[in-house]
C-alpha positions in Angstrom: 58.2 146.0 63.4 57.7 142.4 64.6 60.9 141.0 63.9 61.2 137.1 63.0 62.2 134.2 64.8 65.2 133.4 63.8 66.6 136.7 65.3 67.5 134.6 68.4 69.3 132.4 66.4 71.5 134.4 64.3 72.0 137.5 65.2 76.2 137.8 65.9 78.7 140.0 65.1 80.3 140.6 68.3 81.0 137.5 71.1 80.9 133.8 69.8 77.0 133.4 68.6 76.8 129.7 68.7 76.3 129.3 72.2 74.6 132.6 72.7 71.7 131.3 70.2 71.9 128.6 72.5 70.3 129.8 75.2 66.9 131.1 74.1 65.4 131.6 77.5 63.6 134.8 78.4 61.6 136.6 80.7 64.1 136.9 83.1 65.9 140.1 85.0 69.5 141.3 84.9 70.9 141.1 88.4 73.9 144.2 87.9 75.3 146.2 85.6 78.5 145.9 83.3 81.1 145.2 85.7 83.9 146.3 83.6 82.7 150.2 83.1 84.7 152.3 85.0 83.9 154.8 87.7 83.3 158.5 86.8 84.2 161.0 89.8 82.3 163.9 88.5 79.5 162.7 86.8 78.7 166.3 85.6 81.8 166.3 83.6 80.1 164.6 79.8 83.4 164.0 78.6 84.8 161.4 81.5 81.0 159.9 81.8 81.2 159.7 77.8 85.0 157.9 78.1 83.6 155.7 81.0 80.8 154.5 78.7 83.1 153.8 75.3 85.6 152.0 77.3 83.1 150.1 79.4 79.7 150.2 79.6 77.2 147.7 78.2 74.7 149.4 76.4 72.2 146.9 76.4 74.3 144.0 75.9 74.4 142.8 79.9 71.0 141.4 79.1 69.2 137.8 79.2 67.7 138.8 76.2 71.3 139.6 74.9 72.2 136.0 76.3 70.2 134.3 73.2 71.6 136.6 70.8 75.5 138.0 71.0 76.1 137.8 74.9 78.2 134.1 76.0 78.3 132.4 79.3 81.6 133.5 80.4 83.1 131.6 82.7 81.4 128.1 80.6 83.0 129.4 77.3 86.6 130.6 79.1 87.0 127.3 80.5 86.7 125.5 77.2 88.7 127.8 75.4 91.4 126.9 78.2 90.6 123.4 78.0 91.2 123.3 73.9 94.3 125.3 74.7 96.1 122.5 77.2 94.6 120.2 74.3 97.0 121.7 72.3 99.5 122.6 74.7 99.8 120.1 77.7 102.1 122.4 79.1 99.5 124.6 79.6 97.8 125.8 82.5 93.9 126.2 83.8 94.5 129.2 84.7 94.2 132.8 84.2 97.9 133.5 82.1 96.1 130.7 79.7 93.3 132.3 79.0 94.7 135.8 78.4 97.3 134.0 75.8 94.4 132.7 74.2 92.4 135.6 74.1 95.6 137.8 72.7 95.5 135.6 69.8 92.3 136.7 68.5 93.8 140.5 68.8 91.7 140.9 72.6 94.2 143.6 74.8 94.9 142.2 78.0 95.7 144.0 81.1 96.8 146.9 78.7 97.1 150.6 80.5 94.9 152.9 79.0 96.5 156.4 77.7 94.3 158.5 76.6 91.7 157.9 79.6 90.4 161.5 81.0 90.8 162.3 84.7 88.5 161.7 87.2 87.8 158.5 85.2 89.1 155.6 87.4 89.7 151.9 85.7 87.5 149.1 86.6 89.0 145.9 88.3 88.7 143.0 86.0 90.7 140.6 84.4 88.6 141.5 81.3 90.3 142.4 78.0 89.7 145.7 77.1 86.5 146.4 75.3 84.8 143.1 76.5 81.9 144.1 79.0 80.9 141.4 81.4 78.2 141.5 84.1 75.5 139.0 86.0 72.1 138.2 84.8 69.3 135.9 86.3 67.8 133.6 83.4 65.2 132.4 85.9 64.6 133.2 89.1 67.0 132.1 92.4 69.6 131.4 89.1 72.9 133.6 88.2 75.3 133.1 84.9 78.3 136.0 84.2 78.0 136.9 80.6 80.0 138.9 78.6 79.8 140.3 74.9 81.5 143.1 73.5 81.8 146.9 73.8 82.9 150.2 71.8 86.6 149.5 73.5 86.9 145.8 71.7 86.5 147.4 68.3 88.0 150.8 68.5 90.6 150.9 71.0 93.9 150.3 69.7 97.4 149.6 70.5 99.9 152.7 70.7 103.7 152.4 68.8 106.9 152.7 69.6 108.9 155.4 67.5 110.4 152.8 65.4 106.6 151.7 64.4 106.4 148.2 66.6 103.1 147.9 68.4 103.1 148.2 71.9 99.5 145.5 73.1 100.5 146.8 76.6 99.4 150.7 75.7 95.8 151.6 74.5 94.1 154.3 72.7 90.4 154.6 73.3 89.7 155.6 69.5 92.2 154.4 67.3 91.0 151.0 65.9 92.1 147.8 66.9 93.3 146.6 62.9 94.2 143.3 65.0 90.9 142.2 66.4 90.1 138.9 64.9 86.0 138.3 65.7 85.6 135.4 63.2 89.1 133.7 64.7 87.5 134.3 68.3 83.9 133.4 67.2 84.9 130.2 65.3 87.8 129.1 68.3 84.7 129.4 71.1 82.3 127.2 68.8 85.0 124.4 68.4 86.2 124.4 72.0 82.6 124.1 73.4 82.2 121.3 71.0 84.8 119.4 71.8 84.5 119.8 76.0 80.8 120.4 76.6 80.2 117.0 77.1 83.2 116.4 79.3 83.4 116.0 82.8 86.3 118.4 82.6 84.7 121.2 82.0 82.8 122.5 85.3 86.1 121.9 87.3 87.9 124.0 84.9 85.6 127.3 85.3 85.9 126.3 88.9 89.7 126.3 89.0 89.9 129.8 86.5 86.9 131.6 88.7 87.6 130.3 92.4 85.2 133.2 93.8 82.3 132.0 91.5 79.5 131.7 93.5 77.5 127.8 94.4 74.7 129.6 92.9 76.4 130.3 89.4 78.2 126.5 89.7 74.6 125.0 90.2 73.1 127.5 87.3 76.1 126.8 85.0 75.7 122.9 85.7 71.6 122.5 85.7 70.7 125.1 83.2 73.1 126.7 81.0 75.3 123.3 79.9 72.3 121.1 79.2 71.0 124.3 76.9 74.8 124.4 75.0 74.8 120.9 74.9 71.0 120.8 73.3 72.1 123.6 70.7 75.0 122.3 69.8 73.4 118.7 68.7 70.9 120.9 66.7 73.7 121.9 64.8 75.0 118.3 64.2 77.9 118.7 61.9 77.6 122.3 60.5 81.2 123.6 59.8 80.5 126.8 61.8 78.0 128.4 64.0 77.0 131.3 61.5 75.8 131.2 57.7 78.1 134.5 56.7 81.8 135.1 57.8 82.3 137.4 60.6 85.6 139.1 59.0 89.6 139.3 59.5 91.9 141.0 61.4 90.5 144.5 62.1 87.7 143.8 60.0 83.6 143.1 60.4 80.8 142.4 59.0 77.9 144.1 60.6 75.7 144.6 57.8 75.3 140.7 57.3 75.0 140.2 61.2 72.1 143.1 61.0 70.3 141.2 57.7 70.5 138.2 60.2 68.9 139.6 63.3 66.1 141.4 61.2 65.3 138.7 59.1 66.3 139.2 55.5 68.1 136.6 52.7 72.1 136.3 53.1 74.1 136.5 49.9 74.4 133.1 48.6 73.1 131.4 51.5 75.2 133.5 53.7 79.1 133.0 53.0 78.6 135.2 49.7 77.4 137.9 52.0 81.5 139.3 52.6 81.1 142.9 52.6 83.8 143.4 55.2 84.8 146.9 56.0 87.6 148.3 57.8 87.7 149.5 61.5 88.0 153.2 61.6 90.1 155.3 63.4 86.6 157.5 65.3 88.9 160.8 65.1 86.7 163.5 63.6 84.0 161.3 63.1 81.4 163.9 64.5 81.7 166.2 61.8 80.2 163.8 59.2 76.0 163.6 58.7 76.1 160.6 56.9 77.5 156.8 59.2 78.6 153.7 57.9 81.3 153.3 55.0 78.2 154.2 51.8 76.7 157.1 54.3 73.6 154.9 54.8 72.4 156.2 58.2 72.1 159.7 57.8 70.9 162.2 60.5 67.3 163.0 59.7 66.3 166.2 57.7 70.2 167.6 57.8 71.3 169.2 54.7 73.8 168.0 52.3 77.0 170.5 53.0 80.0 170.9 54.3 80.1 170.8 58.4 82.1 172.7 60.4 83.0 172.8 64.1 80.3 175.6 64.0 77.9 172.8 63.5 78.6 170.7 66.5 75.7 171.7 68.2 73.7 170.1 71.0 70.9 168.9 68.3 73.7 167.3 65.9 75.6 165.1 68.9 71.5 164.1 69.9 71.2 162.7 66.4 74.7 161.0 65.9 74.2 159.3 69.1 70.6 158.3 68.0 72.3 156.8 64.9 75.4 155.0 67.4 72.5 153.3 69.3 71.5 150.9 66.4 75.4 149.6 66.3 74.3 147.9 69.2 71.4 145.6 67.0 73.9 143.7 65.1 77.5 144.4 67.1 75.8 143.2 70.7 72.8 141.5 70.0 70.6 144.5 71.4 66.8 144.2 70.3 65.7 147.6 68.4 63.1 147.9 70.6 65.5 148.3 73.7 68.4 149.7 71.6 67.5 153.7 72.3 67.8 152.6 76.0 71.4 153.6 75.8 70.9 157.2 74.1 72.3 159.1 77.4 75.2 156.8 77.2 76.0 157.1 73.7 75.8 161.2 74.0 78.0 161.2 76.6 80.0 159.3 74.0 79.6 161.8 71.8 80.5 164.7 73.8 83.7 162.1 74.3 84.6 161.7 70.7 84.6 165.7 70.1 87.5 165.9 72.5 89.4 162.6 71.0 92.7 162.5 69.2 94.8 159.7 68.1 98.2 158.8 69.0 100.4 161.3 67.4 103.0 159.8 65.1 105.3 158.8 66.8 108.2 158.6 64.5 110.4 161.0 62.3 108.4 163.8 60.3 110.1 166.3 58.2 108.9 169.6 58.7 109.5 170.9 55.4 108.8 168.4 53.7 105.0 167.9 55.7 104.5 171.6 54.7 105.0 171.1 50.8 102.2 167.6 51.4 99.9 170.3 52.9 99.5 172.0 49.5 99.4 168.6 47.6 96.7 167.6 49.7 94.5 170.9 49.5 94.5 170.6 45.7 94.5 166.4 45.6 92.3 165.3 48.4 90.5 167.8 50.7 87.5 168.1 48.0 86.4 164.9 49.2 88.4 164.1 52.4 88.0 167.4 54.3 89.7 170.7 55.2 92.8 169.9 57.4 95.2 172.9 58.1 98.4 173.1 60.2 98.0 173.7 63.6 101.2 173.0 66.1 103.2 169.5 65.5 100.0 168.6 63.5 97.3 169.3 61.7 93.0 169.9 62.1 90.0 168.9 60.3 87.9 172.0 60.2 85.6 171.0 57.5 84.0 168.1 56.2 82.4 167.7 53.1 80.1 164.6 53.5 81.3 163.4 49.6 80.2 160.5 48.7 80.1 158.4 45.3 81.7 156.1 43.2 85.5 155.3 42.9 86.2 151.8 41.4 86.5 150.2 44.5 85.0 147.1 45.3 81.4 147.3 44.9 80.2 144.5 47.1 79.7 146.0 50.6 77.5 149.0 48.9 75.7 145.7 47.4 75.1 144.2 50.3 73.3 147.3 51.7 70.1 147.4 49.2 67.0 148.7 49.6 65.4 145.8 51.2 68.1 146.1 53.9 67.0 150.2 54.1 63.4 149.3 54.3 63.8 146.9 57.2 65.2 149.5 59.2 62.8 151.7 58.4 60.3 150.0 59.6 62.3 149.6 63.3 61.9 151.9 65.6 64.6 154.0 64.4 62.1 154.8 61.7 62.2 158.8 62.9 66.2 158.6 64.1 68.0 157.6 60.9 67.2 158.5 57.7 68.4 155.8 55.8 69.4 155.1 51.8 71.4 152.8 50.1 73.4 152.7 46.5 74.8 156.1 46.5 78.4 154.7 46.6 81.2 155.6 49.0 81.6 157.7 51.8 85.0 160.0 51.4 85.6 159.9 55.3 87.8 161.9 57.3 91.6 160.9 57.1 92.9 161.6 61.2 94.5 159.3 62.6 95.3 157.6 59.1 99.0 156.6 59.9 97.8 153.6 62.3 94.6 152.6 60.7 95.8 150.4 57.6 95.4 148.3 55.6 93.7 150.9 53.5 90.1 151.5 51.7 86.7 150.3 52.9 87.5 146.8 52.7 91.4 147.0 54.3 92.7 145.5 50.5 96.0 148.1 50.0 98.6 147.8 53.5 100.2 151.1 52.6 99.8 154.6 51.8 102.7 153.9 49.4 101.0 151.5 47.9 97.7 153.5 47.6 99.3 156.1 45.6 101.0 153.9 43.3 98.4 150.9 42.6 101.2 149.5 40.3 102.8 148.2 43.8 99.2 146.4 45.5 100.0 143.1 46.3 97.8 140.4 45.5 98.4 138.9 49.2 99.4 140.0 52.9 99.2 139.5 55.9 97.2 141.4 58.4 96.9 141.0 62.4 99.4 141.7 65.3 101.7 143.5 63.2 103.8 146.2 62.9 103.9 149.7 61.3 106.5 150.6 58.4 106.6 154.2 58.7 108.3 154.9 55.8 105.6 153.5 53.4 103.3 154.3 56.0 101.3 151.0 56.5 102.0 147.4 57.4 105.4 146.4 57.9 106.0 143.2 55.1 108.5 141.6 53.4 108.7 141.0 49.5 106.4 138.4 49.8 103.4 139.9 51.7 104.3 138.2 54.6 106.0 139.9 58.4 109.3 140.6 58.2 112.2 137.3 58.6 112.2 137.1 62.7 108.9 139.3 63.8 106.7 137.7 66.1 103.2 139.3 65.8 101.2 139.7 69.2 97.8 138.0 67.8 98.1 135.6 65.0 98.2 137.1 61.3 95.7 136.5 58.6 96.8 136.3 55.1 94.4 138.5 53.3 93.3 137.4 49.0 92.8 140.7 47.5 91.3 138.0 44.4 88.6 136.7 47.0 84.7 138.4 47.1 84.7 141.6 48.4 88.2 142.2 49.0 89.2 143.4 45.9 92.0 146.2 45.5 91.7 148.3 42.6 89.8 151.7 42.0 90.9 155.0 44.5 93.1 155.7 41.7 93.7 159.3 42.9 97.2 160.2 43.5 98.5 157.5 41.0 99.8 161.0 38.9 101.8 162.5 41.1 104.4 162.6 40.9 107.1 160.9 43.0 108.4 164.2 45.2 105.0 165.1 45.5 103.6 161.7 46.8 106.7 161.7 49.3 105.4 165.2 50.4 101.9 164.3 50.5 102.5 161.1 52.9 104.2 163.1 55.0 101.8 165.3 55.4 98.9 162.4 56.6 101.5 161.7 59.2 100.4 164.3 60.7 96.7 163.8 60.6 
């Protein structure tokens, strides 16, 4: 498929797209290889290369080509956001604590220890925030820029809690999902800054002071290519409001099917900003098992059959095909042509192989026994049709079967909308056209539930902030606040007061979004299973999903 010109311009999700459009040079070689994927002692061992990868590697995105899509100038666009930030704050230092403050407030985990990282599997040095993959690339020969864009770890590593449900940014999970990422904030904050200090003499001597070992070859590239390109892009712009037509999201949620109707050429809802079919970061526990990807099960693994899976069916051929099927993230999330996208198939099987092993946090606070077991049998009779098969097993409890359900259940109908059958046709006619068998309209995917405890706010489009609250729709609020917050492990969910908002005296580690369950696409009704149990029961069965 010869895909249209304006793929260099708007193709996004991931880093801050303004600039990256900006620089539509091509031709040109990468000089290295993400410098922020760690080092794998056994490289026989799939599981550590596969955990290497997730947490690190750049799949594509380390690119030139990814430079005029997704990928930023890193050291040009860190220096203006620290620039905007002394604006702001004269207090404020050029210097590395600044940035990192800046970068927390968008959700970004800095400097935070990785828990769940297999042996063998050592940590890269860099200052980098977790999940945000930076390496060197030559736009033109004798010339060197750092870029950066995002990985798997930006997205779906999350913070780990404290037994009392407070969030703890200095602990990761590679898996859970990071509910406080904030890519629109981030995306929207790097337009404005470079903006405001392109133009200004301030800027060079700020990357110099925050990067002291960049090299005269990147100051003179940075100074003689890449700033008179930002500065050019940015005056094509003149006084748009922001850098993309369609919103990138809130607080722990994306948009990556408007980003991919972008980079492949096809009308935005409404121009764009009536293309808001959010969805939820998942938690990737169990994730294997299903046939079907995305929230409505639109990339489906070619010619399997529509049943239950088991662990039985974790074979060689079916982690192959999922990874297949991961590759093409990388088109909208990184700015990865489809063409080049398969590139990364050994990486994303070793991912695979990674993900098979994976379990979330366990809950860390206070589970009844008794009463977990009594949510087990509410849960076989109320929810594993759909959700899965999960029996007891030790302090918690296993998916062993999956039953790829999907279909309608009142919830808010615009994300399956967005994902119509021109959408399915255009991929179709990528190169992907014999690795994903893709369909649109069926409805929603019923996906697996582990790791549920820290993954609200709940349903596709994070509308309901508890469990409680899912069961009883009587109690869905209208409003809350999402980002940087803590867990309320009784309710199971966000921790709010009666208003929506955090709790009187709670200071969030990103900044908080308040989320309109009135707005497009973020409605909260429908899911209405559950709202007949009765009280014990619901108790029992929320008990149980702790446990998950």
């Amino acid at each position: 498929m010869t895909l249209p010109r304006r793929w260099g311009r708007l193709a996004l999700v991931g880093s801050a797209l303004l600039l990256l459009a900006a620089l539509l040079w091509g031709g040109a070689r990468p000089v290295g290889e993400s410098l922020t994927r760690p080092r794998v002692a056994d490289q026989a061992n799939a599981v550590a290369r596969g955990a290497a990868a997730f947490e690190g590697a750049g799949f594509g995105g380390i690119s030139t080509a990814a430079l005029s899509r997704n990928a930023v100038p890193w050291r040009l666009v860190a220096a203006a956001l620290v620039l905007d930030a002394q604006s702001r704050d004269p207090a404020a230092r050029i210097d590395a604590a600044t940035l990192a403050r800046v970068l927390a407030r968008f959700g970004f985990l800095n400097g935070a220890t990785v828990v769940n990282r297999p042996s063998g599997v050592m940590a890269a040095t860099t200052a980098m925030p977790l999940g945000m993959t930076t390496g060197d690339v030559a736009p033109v020969g004798g010339s060197v820029v750092r870029v950066a864009n995002l990985g798997c770890a930006a997205c779906h590593a999350g913070v780990a809690y404290h037994a009392d449900g407070t969030p703890d940014p200095a602990r990761a999970v590679l898996g859970m999902p990071n509910t406080s990422l904030d890519l629109e904030a981030y995306t929207m904050a790097v337009f404005a800054a470079l903006r405001r200090f392109s133009a200004s003499d301030r800027l060079l001597p700020a990357a110099d002071a925050l990067f002291p070992d960049m090299s005269l070859r990147e100051r003179a590239t940075l100074r003689l290519l890449v700033l008179p390109l930002v500065r050019r892009r940015l005056a094509a712009l003149g006084d748009a409001a922001r850098p993309l037509p369609f919103p990138n999201g809130t607080p722990g949620t994306t948009n990556g099917v408007a980003a991919l109707k972008a980079a492949l050429g096809l009308p935005l809802i409404g121009g764009g900003m009536g293309d808001v079919g959010t969805v939820s970061i998942p938690d990737l526990g169990d994730r294997v098992l299903r046939t079907r990807l995305l929230v409505d099960g639109a990339y489906g693994v070619p010619g399997a059959a529509r049943r239950a899976t088991t662990r039985a069916d974790l074979t060689p051929d079916h982690r192959r095909a999922l990874a297949a099927i991961t590759t093409f993230f990388t088109v909208p999330s990184m700015g990865v042509h489809p063409d080049a996208a398969l590139d990364s198939l050994g990486d994303a099987t070793a991912v695979v192989a990674f993900l098979e092993t994976y379990r979330p946090q366990p809950f860390p606070g206070v589970i009844d026994p008794a009463q977990a077991r009594a949510g087990a049998a509410v849960y076989a009779r109320a929810c594993a049709a759909c959700h899965g098969d999960y029996r007891l097993s030790g302090q918690g409890a296993r998916l062993e079967g999956y039953p790829d359900w999907i279909g309608e259940v009142g919830t808010d109908p615009l994300r399956g909308a967005t994902f119509a059958k021109p959408l399915a046709d255009a991929v179709g006619h990528t190169a992907y056209r014999s690795r994903i068998a893709v369909t649109a309209g069926q409805g929603y995917a019923a996906p697996p539930l582990t790791g549920l405890w820290a993954s609200a706010p709940y349903l596709h489009n994070g509308s309901v902030p508890t469990l409680d609250a899912l069961l009883s729709p009587e109690r869905r609020p209208a409003r809350f606040q999402v980002g940087g917050h803590a867990l309320d492990f009784d309710r199971v969910g966000l921790r709010l007061g009666a208003d929506g908002g955090y709790p009187r005296g709670y200071r969030p580690f990103s900044q908080g979004v308040w989320i309109d369950t009135r707005q497009p696409g973020r409605g909260n009704g429908g899911h209405d299973f559950g709202a007949g149990l009765p009280a014990r029961d619901k108790a029992s069965l929320i008990a149980f999903l702790k446990l998950l």
